[in-house]
Backbone as a ProteinNet text record, in pm:
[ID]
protein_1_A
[PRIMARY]
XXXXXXXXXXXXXXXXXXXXXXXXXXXXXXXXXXXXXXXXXXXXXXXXXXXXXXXXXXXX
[TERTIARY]
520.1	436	350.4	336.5	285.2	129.6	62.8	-140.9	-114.5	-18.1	-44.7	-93	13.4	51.4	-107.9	-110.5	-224.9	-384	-365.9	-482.5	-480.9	-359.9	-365.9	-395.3	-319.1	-352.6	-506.4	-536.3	-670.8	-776.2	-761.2	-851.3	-838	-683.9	-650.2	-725.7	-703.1	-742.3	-887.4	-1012.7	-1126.5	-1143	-1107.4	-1087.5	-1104.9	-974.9	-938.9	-1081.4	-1122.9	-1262.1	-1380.9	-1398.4	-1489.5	-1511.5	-1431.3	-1394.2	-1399.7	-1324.3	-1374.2	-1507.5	-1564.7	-1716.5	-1802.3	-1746.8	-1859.2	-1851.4	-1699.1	-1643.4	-1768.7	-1711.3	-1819.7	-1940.1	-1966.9	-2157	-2174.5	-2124.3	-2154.5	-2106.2	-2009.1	-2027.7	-2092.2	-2157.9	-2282.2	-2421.4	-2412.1	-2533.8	-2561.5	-2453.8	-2434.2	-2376	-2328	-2201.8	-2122.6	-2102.4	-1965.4	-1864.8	-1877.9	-1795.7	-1814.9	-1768.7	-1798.3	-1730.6	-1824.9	-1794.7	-1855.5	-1892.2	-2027.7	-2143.9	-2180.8	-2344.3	-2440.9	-2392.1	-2468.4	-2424.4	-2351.3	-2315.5	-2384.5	-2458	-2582.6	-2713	-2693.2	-2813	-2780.9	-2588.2	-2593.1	-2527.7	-2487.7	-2393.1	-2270.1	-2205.4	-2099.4	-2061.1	-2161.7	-2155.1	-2195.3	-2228.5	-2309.6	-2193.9	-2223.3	-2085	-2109	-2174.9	-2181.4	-2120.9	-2019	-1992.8	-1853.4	-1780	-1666.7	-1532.3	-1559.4	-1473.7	-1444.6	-1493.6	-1400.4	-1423.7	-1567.5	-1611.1	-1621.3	-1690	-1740.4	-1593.1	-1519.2	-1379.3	-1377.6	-1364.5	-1350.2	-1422.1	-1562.6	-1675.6	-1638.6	-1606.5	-1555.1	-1435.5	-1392.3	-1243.5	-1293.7	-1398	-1395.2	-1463
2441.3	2350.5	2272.8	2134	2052.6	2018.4	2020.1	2001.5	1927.2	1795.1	1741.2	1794.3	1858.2	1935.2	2009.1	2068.2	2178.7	2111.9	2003.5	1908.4	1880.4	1831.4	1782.1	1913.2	2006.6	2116.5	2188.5	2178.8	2185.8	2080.4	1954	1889	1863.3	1891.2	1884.9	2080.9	2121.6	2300.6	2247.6	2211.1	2146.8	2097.3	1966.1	1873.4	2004.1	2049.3	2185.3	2257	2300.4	2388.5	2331.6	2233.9	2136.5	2131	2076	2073.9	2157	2283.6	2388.5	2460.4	2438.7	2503.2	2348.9	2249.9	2166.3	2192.5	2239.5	2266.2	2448	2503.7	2657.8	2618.7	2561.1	2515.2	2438.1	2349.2	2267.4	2377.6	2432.4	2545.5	2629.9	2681.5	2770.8	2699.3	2550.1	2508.1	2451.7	2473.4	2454.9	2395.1	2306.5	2155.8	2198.2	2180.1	2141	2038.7	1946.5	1851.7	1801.5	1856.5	1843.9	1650.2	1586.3	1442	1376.8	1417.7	1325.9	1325	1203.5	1184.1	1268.1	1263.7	1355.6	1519.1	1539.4	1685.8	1788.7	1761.1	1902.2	1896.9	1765.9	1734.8	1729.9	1658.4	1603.3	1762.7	1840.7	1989.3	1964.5	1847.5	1850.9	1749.9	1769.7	1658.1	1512.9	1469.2	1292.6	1212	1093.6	1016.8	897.8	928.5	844.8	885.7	1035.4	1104.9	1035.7	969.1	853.9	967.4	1125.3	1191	1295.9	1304	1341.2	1527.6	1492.7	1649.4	1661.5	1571.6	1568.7	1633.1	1611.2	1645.2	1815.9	1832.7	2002.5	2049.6	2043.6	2134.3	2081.5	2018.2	1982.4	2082.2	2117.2	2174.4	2287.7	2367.2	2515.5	2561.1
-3368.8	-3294.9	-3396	-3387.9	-3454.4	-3455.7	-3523.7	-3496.3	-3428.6	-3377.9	-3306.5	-3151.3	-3135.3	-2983.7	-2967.2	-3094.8	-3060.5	-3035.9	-3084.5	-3077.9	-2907.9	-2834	-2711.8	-2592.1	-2675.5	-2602	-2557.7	-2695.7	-2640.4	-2594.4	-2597.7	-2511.6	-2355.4	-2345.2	-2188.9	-2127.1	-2233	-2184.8	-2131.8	-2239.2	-2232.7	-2133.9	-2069.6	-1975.7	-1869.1	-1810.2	-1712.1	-1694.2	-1792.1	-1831.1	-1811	-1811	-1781.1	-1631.6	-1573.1	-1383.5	-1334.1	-1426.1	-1303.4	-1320.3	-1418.3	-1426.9	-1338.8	-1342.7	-1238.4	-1108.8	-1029.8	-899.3	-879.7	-973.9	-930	-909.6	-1013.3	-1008.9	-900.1	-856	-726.8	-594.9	-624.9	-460.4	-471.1	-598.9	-588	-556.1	-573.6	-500.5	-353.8	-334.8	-160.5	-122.7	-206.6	-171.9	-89.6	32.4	94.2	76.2	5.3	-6.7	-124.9	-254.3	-382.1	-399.7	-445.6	-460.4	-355.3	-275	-182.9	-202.4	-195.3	-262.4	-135.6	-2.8	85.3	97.8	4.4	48.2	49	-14.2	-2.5	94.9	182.6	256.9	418.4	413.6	573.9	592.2	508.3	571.7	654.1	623.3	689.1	796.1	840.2	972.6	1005.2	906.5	878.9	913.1	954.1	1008.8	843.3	774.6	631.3	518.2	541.1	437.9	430.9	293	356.6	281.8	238.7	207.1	289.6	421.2	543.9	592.2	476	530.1	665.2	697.4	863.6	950.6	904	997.4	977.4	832	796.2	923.4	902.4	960	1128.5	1160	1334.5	1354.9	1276.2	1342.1	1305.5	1245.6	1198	1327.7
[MASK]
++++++++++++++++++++++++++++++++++++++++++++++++++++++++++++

């Protein structure tokens, strides 16, 4: 395997590692809808949330 490879390998590993420590940290702070600017305030149900949480929390 070439430094090249190993170079890409680890910044895509990085990248991976990165996202999922922002995804934990945001559902440990209450986010329901990680990527909405209201997700930690409307809980689901705001008719302003335009990533479709509002639907999840209707059907549960």
């Amino acid at each position: 395997m070439a430094l090249e490879d190993l170079i890409i390998i680890g910044v895509v590993a990085l990248i991976v590692a990165l996202a999922l420590g922002y995804i934990i940290k945001a559902k440990k702070s209450g986010k329901k809808c990680i990527g909405c600017p209201d997700s930690s305030t409307c809980g689901g149900a705001c008719s302003s949330c335009s990533c479709g949480c509002q639907k999840g929390s209707a059907e549960e």
